[in-house]
C-alpha positions as CSV (number, residue, x, y, z in Angstrom):
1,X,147.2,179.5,71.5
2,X,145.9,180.4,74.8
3,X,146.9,178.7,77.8
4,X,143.3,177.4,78.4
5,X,143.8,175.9,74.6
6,X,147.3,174.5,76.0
7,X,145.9,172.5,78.9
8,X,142.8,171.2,76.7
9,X,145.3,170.0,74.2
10,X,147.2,168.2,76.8
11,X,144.6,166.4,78.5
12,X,143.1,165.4,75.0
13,X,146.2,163.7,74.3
14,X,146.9,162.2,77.8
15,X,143.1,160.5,77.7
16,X,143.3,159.3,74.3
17,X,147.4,157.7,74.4
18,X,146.7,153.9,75.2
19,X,149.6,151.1,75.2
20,X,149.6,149.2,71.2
21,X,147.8,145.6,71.6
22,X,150.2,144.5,69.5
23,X,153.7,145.6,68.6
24,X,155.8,145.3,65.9
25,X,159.2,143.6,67.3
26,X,162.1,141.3,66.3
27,X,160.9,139.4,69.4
28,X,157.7,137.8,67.2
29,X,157.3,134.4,69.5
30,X,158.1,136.1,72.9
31,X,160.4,138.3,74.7
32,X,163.9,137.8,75.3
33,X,166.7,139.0,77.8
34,X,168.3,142.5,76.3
35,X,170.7,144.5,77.5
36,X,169.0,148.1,77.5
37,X,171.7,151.3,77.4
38,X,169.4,154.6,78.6
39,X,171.1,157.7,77.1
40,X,173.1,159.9,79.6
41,X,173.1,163.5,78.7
42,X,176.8,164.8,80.1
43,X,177.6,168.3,80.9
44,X,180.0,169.9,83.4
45,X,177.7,169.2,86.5
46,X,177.6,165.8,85.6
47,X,175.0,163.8,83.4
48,X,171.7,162.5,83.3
49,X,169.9,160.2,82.6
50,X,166.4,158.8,82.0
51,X,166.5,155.5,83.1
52,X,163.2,154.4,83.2
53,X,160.4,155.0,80.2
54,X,157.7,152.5,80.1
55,X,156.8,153.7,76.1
56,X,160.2,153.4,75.3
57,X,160.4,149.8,76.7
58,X,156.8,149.7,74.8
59,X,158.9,150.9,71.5
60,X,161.2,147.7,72.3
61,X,158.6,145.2,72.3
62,X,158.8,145.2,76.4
63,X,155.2,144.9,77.2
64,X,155.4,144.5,80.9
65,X,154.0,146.7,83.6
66,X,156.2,146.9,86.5
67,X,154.0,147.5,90.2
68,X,157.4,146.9,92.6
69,X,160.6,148.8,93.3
70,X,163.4,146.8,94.9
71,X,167.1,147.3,96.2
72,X,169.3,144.8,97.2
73,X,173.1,145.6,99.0
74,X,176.1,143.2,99.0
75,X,178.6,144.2,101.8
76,X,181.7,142.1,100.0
77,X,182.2,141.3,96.8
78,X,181.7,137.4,95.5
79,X,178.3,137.7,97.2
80,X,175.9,135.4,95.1
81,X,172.1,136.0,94.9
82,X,170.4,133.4,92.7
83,X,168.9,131.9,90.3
84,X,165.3,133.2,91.3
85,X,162.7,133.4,89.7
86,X,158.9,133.9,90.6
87,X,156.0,131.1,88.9
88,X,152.8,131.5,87.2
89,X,150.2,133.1,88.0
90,X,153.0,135.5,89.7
91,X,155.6,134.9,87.3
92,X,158.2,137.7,87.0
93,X,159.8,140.6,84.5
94,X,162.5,142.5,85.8
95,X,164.6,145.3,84.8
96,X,167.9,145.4,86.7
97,X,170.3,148.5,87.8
98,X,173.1,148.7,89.5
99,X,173.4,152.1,91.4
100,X,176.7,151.7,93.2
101,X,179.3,149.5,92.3
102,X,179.7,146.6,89.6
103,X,177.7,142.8,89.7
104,X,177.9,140.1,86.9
105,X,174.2,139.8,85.8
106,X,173.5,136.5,84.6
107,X,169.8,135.1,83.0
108,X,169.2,131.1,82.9
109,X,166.5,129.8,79.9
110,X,164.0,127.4,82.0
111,X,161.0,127.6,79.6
112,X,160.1,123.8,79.0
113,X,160.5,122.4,75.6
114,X,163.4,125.4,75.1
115,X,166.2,124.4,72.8
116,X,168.5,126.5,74.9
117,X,167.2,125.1,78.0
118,X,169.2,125.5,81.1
119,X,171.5,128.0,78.9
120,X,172.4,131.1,79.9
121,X,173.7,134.5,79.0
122,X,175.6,137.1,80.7
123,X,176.7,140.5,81.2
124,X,178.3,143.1,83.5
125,X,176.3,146.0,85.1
126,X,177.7,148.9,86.2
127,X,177.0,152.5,88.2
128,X,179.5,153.4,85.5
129,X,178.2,151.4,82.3
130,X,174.6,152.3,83.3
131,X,173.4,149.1,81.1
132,X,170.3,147.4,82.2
133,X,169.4,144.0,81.7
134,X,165.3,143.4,81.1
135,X,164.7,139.6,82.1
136,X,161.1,138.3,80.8
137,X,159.2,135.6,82.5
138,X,160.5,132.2,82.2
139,X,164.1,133.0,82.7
140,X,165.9,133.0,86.4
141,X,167.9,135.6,87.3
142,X,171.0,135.7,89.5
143,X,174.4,137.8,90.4
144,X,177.5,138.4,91.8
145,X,179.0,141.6,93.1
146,X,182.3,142.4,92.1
147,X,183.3,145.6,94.0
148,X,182.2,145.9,97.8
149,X,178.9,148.0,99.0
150,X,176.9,147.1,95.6
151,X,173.5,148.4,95.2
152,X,171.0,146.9,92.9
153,X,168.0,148.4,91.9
154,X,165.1,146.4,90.0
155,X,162.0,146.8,88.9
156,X,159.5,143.7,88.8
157,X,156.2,143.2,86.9
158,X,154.4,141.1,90.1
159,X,154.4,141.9,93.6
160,X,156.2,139.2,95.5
161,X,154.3,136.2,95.9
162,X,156.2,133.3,99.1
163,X,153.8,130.5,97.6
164,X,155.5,131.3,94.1
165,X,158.9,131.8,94.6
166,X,161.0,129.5,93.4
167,X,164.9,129.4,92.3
168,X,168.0,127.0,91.0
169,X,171.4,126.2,92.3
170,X,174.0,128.5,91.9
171,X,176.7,125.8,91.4
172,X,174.0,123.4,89.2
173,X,175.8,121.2,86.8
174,X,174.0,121.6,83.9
175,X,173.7,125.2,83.7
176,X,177.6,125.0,84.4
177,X,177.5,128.6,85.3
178,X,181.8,130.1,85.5
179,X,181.4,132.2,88.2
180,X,184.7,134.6,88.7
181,X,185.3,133.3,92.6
182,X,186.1,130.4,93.9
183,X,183.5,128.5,95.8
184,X,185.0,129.5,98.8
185,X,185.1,132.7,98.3
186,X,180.9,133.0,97.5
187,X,178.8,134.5,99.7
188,X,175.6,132.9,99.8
189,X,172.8,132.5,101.9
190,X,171.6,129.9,103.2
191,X,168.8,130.0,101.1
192,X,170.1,129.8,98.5
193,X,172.3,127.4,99.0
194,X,169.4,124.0,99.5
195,X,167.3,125.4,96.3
196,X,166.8,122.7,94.0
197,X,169.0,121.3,90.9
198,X,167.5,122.0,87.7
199,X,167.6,118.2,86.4
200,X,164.8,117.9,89.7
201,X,163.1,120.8,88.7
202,X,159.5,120.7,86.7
203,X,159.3,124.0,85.0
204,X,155.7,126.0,84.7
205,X,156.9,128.1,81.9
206,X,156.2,127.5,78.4
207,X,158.5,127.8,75.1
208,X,157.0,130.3,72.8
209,X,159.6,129.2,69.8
210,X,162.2,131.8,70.5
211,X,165.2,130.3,72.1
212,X,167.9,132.0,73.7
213,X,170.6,132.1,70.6
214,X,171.8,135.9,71.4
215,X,171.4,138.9,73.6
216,X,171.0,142.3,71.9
217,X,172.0,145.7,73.3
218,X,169.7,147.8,72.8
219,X,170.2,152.2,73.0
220,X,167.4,153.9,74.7
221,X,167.5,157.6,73.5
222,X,165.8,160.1,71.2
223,X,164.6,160.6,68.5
224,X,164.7,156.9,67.7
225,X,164.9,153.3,69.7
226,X,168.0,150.7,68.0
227,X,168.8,147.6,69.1
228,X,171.7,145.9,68.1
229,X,172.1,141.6,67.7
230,X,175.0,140.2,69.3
231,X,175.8,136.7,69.2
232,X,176.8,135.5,73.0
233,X,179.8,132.9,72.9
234,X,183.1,132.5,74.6
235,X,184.0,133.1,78.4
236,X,182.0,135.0,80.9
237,X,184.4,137.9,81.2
238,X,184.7,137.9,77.3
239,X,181.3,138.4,77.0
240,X,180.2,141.2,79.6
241,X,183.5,143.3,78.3
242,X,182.2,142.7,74.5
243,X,178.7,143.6,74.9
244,X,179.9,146.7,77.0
245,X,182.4,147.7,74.2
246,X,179.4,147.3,71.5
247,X,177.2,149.4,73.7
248,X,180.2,151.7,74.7
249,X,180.1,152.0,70.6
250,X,176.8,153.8,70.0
């Protein structure tokens, strides 16, 4: 084949490839946090690593297309940044990283009706680990840093939208989060600090009939996409270092 043929055949397939309408996917009533684990090719240089493919995510039921890029750095470690989250019409899917350093990631169920409202799960991110966590719409997302100078990196699905942002209390009751500093060592802003309590809060986002019973791990790498179920119980630390070691496992 020539290389005119070459380039024909390329644009034929680029023009006719189109995102499935529908996907076949464990997630059958709506998405779900997951922890994603992009594969890191290692050689003496180093590695690398693809750590964004928006078919992949496709392959993993992940249907969200993400417009915005965003970092974040935390100078000292027990800095907080949370719960946010963005509403309808401008409602939210993220995908975070952690570039430099090591943060807690944590994801808070407030779809209305939810049986695991006001639940969360949990998980630590890592420069090292490379794990991402994908939080869908209708979940709030927060953090801690745990080293100094940590850099998040995050893709959302919305551009940011002041009229639609929204957030929880770090320290609410009933989401009873056990963060790994004492209050007086959080760094917060202020912010932050006067957003609402979630038994005051009236939440836009509907329950689809999935509720928020586990968090899978899933490997992103070739040929094939897995995803592993893990049931989240037990203390925070318990369950960031056991998702890690089942992730570490593949």
């Amino acid at each position: 084949m020539d290389a005119r043929k070459r380039s024909e055949v390329t644009l034929s397939i680029a023009i006719e490839w189109q995102p499935p309408t529908m996907l076949a996917s464990p997630q059958s009533h709506g998405p779900l946090p997951l922890i994603i684990v992009p594969e890191r090719h290692v050689d003496a240089r180093g590695w690398f690593s693809e750590t964004f493919n928006q078919q992949r995510l496709y392959n993993l039921g992940i249907t969200s297309r993400f417009v915005q890029d965003n970092q974040s750095l935390s100078k000292r470690k027990g800095t907080a940044r949370g719960f946010h989250f963005q509403s309808p019409p401008a409602a939210q899917a993220k995908l975070i990283n952690v570039a430099r350093g090591r943060i807690l990631d944590i994801v808070v169920d407030i779809r209305r009706g939810s049986p695991s409202y006001g639940m969360y799960v949990s998980a630590e991110l890592s420069a090292e680990n490379g794990q991402q966590v994908y939080v869908p719409p209708g979940f709030a997302h927060g953090f801690v840093s745990l080293d100094d100078d940590v850099l998040v990196s995050y893709k959302v699905s919305a551009y940011y939208s002041p009229v639609h942002d929204g957030g929880l209390r770090w320290d609410d009751p009933v989401i009873a989060f056990p963060w790994p500093f004492e209050r007086t060592e959080m760094i917060l802003s202020e912010k932050d600090r006067r957003l609402p309590y979630l038994i005051n809060f009236e939440s836009p986002f509907p329950y689809e009939g999935n509720p928020l019973t586990e968090l899978r791990v899933c490997s992103v790498c070739e040929p094939t996409d897995s995803c592993i179920p893990i049931m989240v119980t037990g203390e925070v630390d318990f369950i960031g270092s056991a998702l890690a070691r089942r992730a570490d496992s593949r």
